[in-house]
N, C-alpha and C positions, 0 to 999 in steps of 0.2 A: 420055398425060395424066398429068402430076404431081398427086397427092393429097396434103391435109393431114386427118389426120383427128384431132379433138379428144375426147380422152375426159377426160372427168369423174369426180369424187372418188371418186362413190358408183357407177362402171362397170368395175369393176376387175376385166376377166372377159377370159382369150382367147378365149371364142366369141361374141363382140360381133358381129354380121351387119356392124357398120360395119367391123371388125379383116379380118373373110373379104374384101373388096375392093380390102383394099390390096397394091402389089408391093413387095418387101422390098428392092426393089433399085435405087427410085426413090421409091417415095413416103416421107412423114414422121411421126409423130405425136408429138402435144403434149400434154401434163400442165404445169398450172399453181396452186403454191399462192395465192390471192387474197386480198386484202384485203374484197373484198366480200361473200365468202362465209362468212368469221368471221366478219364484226361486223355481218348484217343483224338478227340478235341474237346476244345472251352466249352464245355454244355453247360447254359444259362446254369444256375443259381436256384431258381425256381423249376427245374426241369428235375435236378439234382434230388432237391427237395421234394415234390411231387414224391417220385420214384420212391425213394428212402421211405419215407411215412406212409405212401400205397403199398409200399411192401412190410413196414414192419405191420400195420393195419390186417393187411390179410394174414399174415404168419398167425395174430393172433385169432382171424376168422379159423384159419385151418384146425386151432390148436383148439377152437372152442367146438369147431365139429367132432374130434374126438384124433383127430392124427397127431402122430408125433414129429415134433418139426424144429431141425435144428440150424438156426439164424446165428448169419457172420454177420456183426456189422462194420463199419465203416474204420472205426478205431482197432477191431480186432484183425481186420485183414493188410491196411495199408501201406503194414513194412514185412509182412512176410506172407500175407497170401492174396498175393495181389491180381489172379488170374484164376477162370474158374477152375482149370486144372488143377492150379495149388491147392483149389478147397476143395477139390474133389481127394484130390492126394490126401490133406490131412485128414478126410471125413474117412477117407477106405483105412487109414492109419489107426481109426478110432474102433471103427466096427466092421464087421465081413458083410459084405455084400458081396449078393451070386449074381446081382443086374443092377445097372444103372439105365432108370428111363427120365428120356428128357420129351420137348416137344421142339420141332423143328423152328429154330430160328428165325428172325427178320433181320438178316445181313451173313453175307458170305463169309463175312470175316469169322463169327462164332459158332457156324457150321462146322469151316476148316479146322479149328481147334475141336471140335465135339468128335469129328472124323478121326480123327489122331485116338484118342479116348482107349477103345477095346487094347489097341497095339501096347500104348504108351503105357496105362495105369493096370493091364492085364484083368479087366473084367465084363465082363458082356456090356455091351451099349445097345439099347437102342433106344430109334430116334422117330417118333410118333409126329402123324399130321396135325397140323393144327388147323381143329378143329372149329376156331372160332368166326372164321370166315363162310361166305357163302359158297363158294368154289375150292376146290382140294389146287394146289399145285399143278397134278397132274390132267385134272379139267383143263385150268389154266392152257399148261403150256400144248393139248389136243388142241384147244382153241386156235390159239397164237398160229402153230405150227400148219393151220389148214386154208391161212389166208395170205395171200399176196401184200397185202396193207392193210394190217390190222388195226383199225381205227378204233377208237374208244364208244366211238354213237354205235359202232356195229357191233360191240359186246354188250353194251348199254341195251339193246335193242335185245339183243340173244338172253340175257340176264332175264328182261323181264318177264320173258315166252319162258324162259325153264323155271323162273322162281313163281311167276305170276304174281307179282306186286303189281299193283295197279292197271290191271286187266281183267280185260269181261270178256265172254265167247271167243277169248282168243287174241281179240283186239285191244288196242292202250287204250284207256278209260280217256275217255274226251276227242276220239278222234288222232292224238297223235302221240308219239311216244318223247317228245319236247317243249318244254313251253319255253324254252330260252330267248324266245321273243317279248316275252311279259316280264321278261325279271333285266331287265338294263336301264330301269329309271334312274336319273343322276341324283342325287341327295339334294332332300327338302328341309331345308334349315328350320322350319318351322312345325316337324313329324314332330310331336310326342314319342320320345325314346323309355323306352322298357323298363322298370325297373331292374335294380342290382340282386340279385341273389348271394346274400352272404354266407359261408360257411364257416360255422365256428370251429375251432383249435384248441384240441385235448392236448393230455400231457404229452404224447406220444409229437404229435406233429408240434408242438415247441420246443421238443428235445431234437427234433431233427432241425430244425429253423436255425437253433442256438451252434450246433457241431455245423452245419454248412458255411452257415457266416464265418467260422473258426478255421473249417478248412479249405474252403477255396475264396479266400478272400479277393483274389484278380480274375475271378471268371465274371462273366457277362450278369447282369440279373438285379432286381433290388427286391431285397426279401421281404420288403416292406408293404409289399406288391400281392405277397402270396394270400390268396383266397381260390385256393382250388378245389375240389370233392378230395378225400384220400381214401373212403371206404367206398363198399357198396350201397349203402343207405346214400350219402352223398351224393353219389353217380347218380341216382335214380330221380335225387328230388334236384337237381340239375336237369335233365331230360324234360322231368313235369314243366321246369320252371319257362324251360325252352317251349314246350308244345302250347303252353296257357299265354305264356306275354311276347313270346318274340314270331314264331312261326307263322302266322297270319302275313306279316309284313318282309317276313325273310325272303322270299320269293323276289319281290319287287324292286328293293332296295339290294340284294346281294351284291350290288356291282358297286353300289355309290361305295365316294371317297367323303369324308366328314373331318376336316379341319379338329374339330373338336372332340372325338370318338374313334376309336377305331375299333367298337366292336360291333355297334349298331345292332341288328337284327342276328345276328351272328351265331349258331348254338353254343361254340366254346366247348362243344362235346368231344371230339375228334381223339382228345388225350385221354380223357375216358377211355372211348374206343380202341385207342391203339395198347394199352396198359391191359385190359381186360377188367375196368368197373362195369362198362357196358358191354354188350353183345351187341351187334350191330343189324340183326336180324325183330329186336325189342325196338330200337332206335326207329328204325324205319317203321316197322308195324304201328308205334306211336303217333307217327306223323298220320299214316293213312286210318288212323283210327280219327282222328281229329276229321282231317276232309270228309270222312263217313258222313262224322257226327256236325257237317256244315260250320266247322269252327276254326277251318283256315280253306283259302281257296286253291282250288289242284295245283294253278301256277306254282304257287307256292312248296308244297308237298311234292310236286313232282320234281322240282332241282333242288330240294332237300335229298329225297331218295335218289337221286341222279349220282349226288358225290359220292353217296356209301355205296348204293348196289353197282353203280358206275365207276365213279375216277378209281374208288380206293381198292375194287377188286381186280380194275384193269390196270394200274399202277403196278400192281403188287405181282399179279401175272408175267407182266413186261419186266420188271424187275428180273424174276427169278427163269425165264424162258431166255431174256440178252446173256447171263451168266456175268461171271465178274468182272469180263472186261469191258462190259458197259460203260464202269464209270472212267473209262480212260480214251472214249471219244472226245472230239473237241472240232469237231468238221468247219469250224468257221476258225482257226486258227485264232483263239482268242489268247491273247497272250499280257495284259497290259494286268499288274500288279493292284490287288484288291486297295483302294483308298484307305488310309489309315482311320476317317470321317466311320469307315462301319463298324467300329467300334467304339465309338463313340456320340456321334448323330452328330455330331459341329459341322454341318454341313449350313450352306444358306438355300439350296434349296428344298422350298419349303414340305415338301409330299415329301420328299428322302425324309429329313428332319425327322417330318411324324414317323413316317414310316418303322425307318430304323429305329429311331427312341423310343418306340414302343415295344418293337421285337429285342431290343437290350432290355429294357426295364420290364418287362411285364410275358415277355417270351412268346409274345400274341402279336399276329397282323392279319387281316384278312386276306381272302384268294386273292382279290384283285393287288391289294399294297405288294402281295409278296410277287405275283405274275407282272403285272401292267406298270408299278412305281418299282420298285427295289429289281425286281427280274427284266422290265423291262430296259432299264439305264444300265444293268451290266451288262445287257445282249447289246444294246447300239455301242456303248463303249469299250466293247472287246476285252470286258475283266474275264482274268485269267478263271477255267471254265474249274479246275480242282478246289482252287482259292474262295469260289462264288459256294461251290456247294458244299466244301467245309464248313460255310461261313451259316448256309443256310442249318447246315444239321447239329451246328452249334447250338445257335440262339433259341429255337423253338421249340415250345414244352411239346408238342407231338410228334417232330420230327423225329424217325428212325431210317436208318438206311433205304428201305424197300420201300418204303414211300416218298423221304424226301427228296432220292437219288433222279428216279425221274422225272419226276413232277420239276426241280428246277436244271438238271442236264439238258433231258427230254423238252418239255415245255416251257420253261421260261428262255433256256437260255439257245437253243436249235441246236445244242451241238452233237446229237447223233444225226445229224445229215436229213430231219423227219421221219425217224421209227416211229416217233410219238405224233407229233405234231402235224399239219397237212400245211403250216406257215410257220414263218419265225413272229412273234408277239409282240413285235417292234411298232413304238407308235412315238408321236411327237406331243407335245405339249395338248395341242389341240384337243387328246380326249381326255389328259388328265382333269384339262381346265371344264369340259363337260360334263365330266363326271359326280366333280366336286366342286371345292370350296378355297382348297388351298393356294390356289394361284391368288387370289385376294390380298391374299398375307403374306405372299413373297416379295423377293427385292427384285426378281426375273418376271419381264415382261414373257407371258405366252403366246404373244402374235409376235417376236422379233425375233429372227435367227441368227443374226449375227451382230455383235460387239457387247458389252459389258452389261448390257440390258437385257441381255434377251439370255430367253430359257435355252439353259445349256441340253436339255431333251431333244430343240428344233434341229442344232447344224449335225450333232448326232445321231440324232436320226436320219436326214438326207445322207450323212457320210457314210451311215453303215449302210444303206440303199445301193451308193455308189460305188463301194469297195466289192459289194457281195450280186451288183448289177445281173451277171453273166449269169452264176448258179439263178438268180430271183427270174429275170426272163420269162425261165420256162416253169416255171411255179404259177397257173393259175387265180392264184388267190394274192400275187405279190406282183403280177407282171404288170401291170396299170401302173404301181408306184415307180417303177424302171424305166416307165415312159413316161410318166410326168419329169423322174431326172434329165431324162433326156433332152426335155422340152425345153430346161432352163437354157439361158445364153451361155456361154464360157465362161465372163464374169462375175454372174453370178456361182455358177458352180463351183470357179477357184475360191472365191471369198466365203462358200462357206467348205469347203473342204479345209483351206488355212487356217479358221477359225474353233474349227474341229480338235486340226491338231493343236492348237493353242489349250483348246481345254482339255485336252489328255494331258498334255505336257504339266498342268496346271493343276492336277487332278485334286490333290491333295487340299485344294484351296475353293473348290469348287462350292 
């Protein structure tokens, strides 16, 4: 039996279970750059690029393992096979295949079209797990489906009893399975920051740099920016470079905001990860190789391993367990038009600024910019909930459906009602200015809520308190804020509710 098996941008892995199937001495595989997978939104520039030269990199990994492997690129597909159907279409036009094997997607959307496949193109389909996670799907969605409020600490917790990362007889190595008490120090303007890890740019990733700048000249991104891993050698001395200079201080600093950085302690792995340079089961074992080896402290290593064996497989569970119409919640009627500012960063306040102008130029923010700054001011200001997370799965070189969908739907922005979330991550100026630095260099005072001075975070915050009062109440972990509104006089509550709407009305200027 002849095989075609198709891998995808973000599957860049030899141990793909669909890759173990094939014979090197008759079957074929296809890599295809698309038109439809650019522009189903504005994806950075640098996201673009990554992708493009990770993929034609491993084409030739594949090719030098000994498979035969046939690459569409970017110029040969974008006026006639602009869909992976099309390429599949032309590819069955070229040779007979008795099966097409793929690996299951990360987004509904290229499932749906994979499902069409057998019917449409008349040849066997099938569609293999993917195997590069720590949980199958159907773990996953056993999980999901045997809990009333399936929280993320309660699979975080089940994760480490089935995987045993960081556990001894049983129990979480240190007594607990969180340190998330040791890692919310606010940024020391005087830490010694990390060195840069540079990656140098063969012919391959200049030819891709030179055709992106050519063809998506009005997407998001500045290529001038680009210093990412594209192979697996890369990926790996990336990882190293993570474990040796940054991880030790990752832990403690993970929250701070830094006026002058936005990547601080940061891995900058994640797009690895989600691509397939890295395996995320290597990633993790690194860190707790490190704490072994007394060369970063568990605080540390342990919310390292939290986001991968945690957020990213409980993310991705939740993803695929809600089904498609996930992303068409919006439980807080958010309906107010994304600012033209997020496209550009010409904002004056000062954390957006960084914020954003970082995630345009450089396709990087960290959890907090992109949760507490950028997710938190479209949750108090009721930006429109489709518009926010377009915006999000645009800009970011790691962003894919299945992760970024809930991470800002779910948690930044509350608009599934708390499937994800057990609060909405609304907060006022107060912690930004805590955290970090930025408020310094703003023209918005952070202790005024109302008039031309004052940080447009404060009356937005109280206002979305006030709007959403009734639902917050009975919310636990929000009902103290409900009665502090309550506490206020009438005039003050009308004057900052008025000035609320003045800077909705105003948005654009903000």
């Amino acid at each position: 039996m002849t095989k075609l098996c198709l891998i995808l941008g973000d599957q860049l892995s030899l141990s793909l279970d669909a890759l173990q199937a094939l014979d090197k001495h008759s079957d074929h595989i296809m890599l295809a750059e698309l038109y439809t997978e650019t522009h189903y939104v504005k994806h950075n520039k640098l996201k673009i690029a990554l992708l493009f030269s990770a993929m034609r990199h491993f084409a030739k990994q594949l090719r030098d393992e000994g498979f035969h492997v046939d690459y569409y690129d970017f110029t040969a597909t974008k006026d006639h096979h602009q869909s992976f159907t099309d390429v599949l279409r032309a590819q069955l036009s070229q040779h007979s295949y008795q099966q097409v094997i793929c690996t299951e997607p990360g987004e509904y959307r290229v499932l749906n079209e994979m499902k069409r496949w057998q019917q449409e193109l008349a040849v066997d389909v099938i569609i293999k797990s993917d195997n590069r996670f720590y949980f199958t799907l159907a773990q996953m969605h056993d999980w999901f489906s045997e809990r009333k409020e399936p929280r993320m600490e309660h699979f975080y917790q089940f994760a480490r009893k089935q995987t045993g990362l960081l556990m001894e007889t049983g129990k979480p190595i240190g007594g607990r399975f969180n340190f998330d008490k040791e890692n919310r120090n606010a940024w020391q303007s005087d830490t010694p920051l990390p060195p840069m890890l540079k990656h140098e740019q063969d012919d391959i990733t200049k030819q891709v740099l030179t055709l992106v700048e050519q063809e998506f000249t009005d997407f998001p991104g500045k290529l001038v920016h680009f210093n990412f891993a594209v192979n697996r050698e890369q990926a790996l001395a990336a990882l190293h470079h993570f474990i040796k200079h940054k991880l030790a201080d990752f832990g403690r600093f993970q929250d701070a905001l830094a006026d002058n950085n936005n990547t601080l302690f940061h891995s900058l792995l994640a797009s690895y990860i989600n691509i397939g340079l890295l395996l995320p089961q290597e990633v993790c074992e690194a860190a707790i190789e490190a704490y072994q080896a007394q060369n970063a402290p568990l605080n540390a290593v342990e919310g390292f391993v939290r986001q991968i064996l945690g957020w990213r497989e409980y993310v991705r569970g939740l993803y695929w367990y809600e089904g498609e119409s996930y992303k068409k919640h919006n439980a807080l009627n958010a309906q107010t038009p994304l600012p033209n500012w997020f496209w550009d960063g010409k904002t004056n306040m000062r954390c957006m600024q960084k914020a954003i102008g970082h995630s345009l130029d450089d396709a990087y923010a960290h959890h907090i910019q992109r949760l507490m700054i950028i997710g938190n001011f479209s949750l108090i200001a009721g930006l429109n909930v489709t518009e926010v997370c377009d915006w999000y799965l645009a800009v970011y070189i790691d962003a894919f459906e299945w992760v970024e969908l809930p991470n800002t739907l779910g948690m930044a922005l509350y608009a599934d009602n708390g499937k994800l979330a057990s609060k909405p991550y609304a907060a006022s100026a107060n912690y930004i200015n805590k955290m970090g630095n930025h408020c310094s260099s703003c023209r918005y005072n952070p202790k005024l809520v109302t008039g031309v001075k004052a940080c447009p975070f404060n009356a937005l915050y109280w206002d979305f308190i006030q709007r959403h009062q009734e639902r917050f109440a009975k919310n636990p972990r929000m009902a103290l804020m409900v009665k502090q509104w309550q506490k206020k006089s009438s005039a003050d509550q009308l004057a900052i509710t008025q000035w609320a709407a003045t800077l909705i009305e105003k948005l654009d200027k903000a």
